[in-house]
N, C-alpha and C positions, 0 to 999 in steps of 0.2 A: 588657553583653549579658545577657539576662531568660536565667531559666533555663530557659524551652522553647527557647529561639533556640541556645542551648547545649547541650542536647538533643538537637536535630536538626542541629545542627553536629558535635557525637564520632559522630553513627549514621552520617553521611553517609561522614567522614573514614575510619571502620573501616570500613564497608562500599567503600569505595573501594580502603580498603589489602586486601580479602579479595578483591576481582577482581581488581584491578593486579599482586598480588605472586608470579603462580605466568607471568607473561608474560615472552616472551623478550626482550633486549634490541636495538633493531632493528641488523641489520647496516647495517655504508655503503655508502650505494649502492642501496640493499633497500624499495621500496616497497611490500611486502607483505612480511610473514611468517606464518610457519602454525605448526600444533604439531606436534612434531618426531612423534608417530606418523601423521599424515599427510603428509605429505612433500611437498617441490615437484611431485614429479613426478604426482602426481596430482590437479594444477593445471592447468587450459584457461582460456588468454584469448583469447577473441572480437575482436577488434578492426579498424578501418580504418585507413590511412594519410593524416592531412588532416582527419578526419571522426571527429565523436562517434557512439558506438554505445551503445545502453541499452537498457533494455526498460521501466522506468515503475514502478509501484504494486506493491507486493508481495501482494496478498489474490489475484492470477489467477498461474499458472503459466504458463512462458514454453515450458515442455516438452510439445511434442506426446505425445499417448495411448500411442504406441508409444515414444515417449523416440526417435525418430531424429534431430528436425528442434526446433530452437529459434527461434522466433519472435526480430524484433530490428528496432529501428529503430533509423535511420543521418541524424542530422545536422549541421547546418555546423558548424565552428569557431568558435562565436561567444559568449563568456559574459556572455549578458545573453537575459532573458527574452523567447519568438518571439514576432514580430510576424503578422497575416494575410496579410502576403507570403513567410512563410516554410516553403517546405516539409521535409516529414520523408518518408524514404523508407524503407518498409515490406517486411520482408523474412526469409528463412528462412537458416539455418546448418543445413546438413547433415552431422549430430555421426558418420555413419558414414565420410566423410571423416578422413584424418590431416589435415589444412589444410583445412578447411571453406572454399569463398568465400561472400560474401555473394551471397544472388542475390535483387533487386529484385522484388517482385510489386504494389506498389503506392506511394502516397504519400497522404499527407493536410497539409494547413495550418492544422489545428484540433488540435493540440497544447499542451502544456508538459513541461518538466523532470521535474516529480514525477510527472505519471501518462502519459505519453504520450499517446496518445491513444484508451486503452481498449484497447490492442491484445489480444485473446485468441484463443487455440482454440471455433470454435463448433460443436457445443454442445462441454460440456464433456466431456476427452477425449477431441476429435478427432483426426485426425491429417493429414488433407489441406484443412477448410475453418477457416478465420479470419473475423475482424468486426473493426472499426475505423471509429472515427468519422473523417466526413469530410464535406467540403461536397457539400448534394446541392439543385441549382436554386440554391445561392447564399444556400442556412439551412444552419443545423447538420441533417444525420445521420451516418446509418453506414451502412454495406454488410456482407454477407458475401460472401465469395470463396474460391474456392478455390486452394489454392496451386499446385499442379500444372501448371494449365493458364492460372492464370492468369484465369479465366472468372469476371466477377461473377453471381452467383447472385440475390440479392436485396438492394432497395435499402428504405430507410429513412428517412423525413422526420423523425425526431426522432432525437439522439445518444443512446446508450446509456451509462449508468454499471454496472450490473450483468444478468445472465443466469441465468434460474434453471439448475439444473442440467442438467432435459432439454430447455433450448431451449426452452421454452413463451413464457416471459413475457421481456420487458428493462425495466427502471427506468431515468427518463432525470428528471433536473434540469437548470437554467438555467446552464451554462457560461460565460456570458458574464457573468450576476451573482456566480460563484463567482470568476472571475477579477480583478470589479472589487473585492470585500470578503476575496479570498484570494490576492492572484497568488504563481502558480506553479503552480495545482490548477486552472484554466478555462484557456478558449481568449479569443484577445485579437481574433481574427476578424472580430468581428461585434460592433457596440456593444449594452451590456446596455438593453435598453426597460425596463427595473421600474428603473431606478434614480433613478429620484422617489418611488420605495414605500418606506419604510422597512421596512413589512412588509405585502407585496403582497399580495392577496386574487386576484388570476389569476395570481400563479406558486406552486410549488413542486414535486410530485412527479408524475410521469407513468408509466403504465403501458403498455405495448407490447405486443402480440399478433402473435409471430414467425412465425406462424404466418399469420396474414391485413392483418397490419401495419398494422391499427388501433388506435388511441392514445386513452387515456383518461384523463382529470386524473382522481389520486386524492384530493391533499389540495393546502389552499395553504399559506401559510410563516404568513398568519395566522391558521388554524384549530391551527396546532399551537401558534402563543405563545400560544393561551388555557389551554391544556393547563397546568394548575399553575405557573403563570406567576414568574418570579423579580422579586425588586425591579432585579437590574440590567438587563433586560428595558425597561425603560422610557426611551423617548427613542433607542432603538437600531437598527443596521441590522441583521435577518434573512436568514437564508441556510439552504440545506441542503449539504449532501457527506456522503462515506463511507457509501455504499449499499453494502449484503452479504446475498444471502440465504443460511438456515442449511443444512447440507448437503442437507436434503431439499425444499427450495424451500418449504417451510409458511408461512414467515414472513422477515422481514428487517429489520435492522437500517438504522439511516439516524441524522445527524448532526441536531442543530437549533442553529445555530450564533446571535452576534450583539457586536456589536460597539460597545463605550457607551466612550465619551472616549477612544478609543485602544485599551481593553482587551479582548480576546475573551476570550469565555464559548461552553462547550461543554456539550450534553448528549445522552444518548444515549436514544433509541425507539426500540422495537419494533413490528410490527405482521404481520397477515395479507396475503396475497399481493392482498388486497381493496382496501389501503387501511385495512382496519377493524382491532377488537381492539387498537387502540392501547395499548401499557404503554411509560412513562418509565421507565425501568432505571434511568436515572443522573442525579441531578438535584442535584447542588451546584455546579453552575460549572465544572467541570473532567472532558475526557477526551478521549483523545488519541487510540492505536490499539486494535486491534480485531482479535481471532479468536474464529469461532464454533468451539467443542470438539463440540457434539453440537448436535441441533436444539434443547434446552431448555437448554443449557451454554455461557456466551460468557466468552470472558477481555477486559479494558480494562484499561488503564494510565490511573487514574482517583485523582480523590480524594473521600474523606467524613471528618468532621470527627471521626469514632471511630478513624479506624485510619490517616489520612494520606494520602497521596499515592504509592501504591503499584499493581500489576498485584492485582487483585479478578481472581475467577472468579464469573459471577453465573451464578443461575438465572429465565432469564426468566421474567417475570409474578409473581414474588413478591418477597420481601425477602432472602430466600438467597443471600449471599456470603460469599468468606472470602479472606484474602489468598496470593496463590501469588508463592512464591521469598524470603520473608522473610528479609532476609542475606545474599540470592544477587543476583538481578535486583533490583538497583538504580537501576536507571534507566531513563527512557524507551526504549524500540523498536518497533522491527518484529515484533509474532508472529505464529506459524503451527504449527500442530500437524502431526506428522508423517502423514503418510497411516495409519498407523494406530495414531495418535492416543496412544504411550507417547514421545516427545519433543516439548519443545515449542522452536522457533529463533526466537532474535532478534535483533538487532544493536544495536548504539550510536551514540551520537552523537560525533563527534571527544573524545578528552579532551585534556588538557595535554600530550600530546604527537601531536597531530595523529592518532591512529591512531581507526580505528575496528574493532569488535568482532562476528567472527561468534560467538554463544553459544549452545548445547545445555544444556535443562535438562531433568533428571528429576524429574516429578512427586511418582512414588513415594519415591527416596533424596532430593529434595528438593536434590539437587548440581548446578553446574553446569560446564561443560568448552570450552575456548575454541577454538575449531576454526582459525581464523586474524584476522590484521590488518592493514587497510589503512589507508596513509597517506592525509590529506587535504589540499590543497591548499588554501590561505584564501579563494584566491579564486574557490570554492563555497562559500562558508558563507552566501550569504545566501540567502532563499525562495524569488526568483526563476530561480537556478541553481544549488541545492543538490542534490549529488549523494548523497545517499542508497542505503545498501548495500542495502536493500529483498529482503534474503535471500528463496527464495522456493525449494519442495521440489521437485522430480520427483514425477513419479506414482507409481512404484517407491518413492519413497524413498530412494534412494543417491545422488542427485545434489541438489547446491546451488549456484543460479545467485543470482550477486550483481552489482550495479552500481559502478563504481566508477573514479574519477577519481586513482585512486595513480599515475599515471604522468602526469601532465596533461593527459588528455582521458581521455573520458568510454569504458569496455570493459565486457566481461562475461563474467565471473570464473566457471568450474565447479571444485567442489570435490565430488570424488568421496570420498565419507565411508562407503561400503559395510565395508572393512575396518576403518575407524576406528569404526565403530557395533560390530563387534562382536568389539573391545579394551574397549569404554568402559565405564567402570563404574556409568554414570548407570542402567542398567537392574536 
């Protein structure tokens, strides 16, 4: 073993034993545990009988404005990646209920596992209307609706991936090439037409005007591989995913993905609400998820060849980063900063004993605190129906809704962490 390979084998192995070793040991029988100052009992599981329940991507909250009403889709039993006969059934949990039911207010068949199908609050924190992509004339779009009544409001020729924050604009990509070069993150719906492109000059990103729902190509998938273009770049398939704009709708972040012999390669852009002002943030091959901290502040779980494959906090449009959680957050997740912005939540990937990890970390003391754990089932562990904890905050900040297959089908997990945030000494 070369002495870097040894290097990065003792950081690994200690930074493993520094998370692992303050965790309880699972009871039997126990497909979830938590930390004893939060307690079971201020645990909510969402769930159906017969029927998986989830809610999708962790970058939109599932929690209505006022926190009464949780957003949730509900579907079949079936672990293997949906087809476009299959539908999902779109729906609210009413959290002022002790027994919330499920109450149906729509469906869609342009679905998967990992993001659903865009389900959100529109605009953001709402509290009675929703959007959801869904088939409209027999193409991809979306609708908004309101839940109440049940009444669609407005319809949508192209699918949305993200919203700016006051409802102006939606950003929408080709789902059905994300599907063919990423399944489990598109819809299987509808077959992809670029896929004789390797890097198509009539797809990539589209703009939306929620407002008079006119659509506008900003950029295509080959105008951005010329952009500082990588050697493995060459001879590969192109794509885009992971659209985010930053809290004030200025700018947004988006994925330039591509795929040479088998191996993907990731980098991350920025850009204005235009299209324009393009900066490359992240350009060595590698990065995964994604939280914007402020409108010029984004965190990645990325790698550069100075400082490894760790969470960067960058500042966009320059060279300004630094690494967050060094010896804490050791591994890949899910992040999201708390609504006001002094915690940051992520979770884990299964380890060697199945469990997966909700974690709180403090910027300031640099600590982190393990809120609970859930078991994993093997047979999600693959892309196309991997169930992913995809922690994701309330608006308040006291509640955290998680996804999660501990019990063998697919629920959703509330951990009320109000008095546990203010026991915790991450602050």
């Amino acid at each position: 073993m070369s002495s870097r390979k040894f290097s990065q084998f003792f950081h690994d192995s200690v930074s493993f034993f520094r998370v692992n070793i303050r965790r309880p040991i699972k009871r039997r029988g126990r497909r979830f545990v938590v930390n004893p100052r939060l307690g079971y009992r201020r645990v909510r599981k969402l769930g159906e009988i017969g029927r998986h329940v989830f809610f999708g991507y962790y970058d939109v909250s599932p929690f209505s404005g006022d926190g009464n009403l949780l957003l949730a889709a509900r579907g079949p039993m079936a672990d293997r990646a949906p087809t476009g006969d299959t539908s999902l059934e779109i729906g609210v949990y009413d959290l002022r209920s002790s027994t919330p039911d499920f109450r149906v207010v729509g469906d869609s068949s342009t679905w998967c596992w990992q993001q659903g199908c865009r389900l959100q609050w529109y605009p953001f924190g709402s509290s009675h209307t929703i959007l959801y992509n869904r088939l409209v004339n027999d193409r991809y779009g979306c609708v908004v609706q309101d839940v109440r009544t049940g009444r669609m409001i407005d319809t949508f020729c192209r699918p949305v991936y993200a919203v700016s924050t006051d409802g102006r604009w939606g950003l929408s990509l080709n789902f059905s090439r994300l599907h063919r070069l990423r399944p489990g993150y598109g819809y299987a719906a509808l077959l992809d037409d670029s896929a004789d492109a390797p890097v198509p000059v009539e797809d990539g990103l589209w703009r939306i005007d929620m407002q008079s729902g006119d659509t506008e190509f900003l950029f295509s998938i080959a105008e951005i591989a010329c952009m500082q273009p990588l050697r493995s770049m060459t001879g590969a398939e192109h794509y885009f995913n992971h659209v985010q704009f930053n809290p004030s709708s200025t700018r947004f972040l988006f994925f330039h993905l591509w795929l040479n012999k088998g191996r993907r390669f990731s980098r991350l852009i920025t850009c204005d609400v235009d299209g324009e002002d393009r900066y490359v943030l992240i350009n060595e091959g590698h990065v995964s998820h994604y939280a914007w901290k402020s409108d010029v502040e984004l965190l990645a779980y990325s790698t550069h060849a100075d400082t490894g494959t760790r969470y960067h906090l960058y500042r966009d449009k320059s060279g300004v980063r630094s690494v967050v959680g060094e010896g804490v957050l050791v591994e890949d997740g899910h992040p999201s900063y708390s609504p006001d912005g002094s915690l940051l939540l992520v979770d884990t990937y299964p380890d060697r004993l199945r469990e997966q990890h909700v974690l709180l970390y403090g910027p300031e003391r640099q600590t982190s605190e393990w809120v609970a754990a859930f078991f994993s089932p093997r047979r999600f562990d693959t892309t196309d129906v991997r169930c992913d904890l995809h922690p994701r905050w309330s608006h308040c900040g006291r509640y955290i809704c998680v996804d999660s297959a501990c019990e063998g089908k697919r629920a959703m997990y509330i951990l009320d962490v109000g008095d546990f945030l203010s026991e915790t000494p991450l602050l």
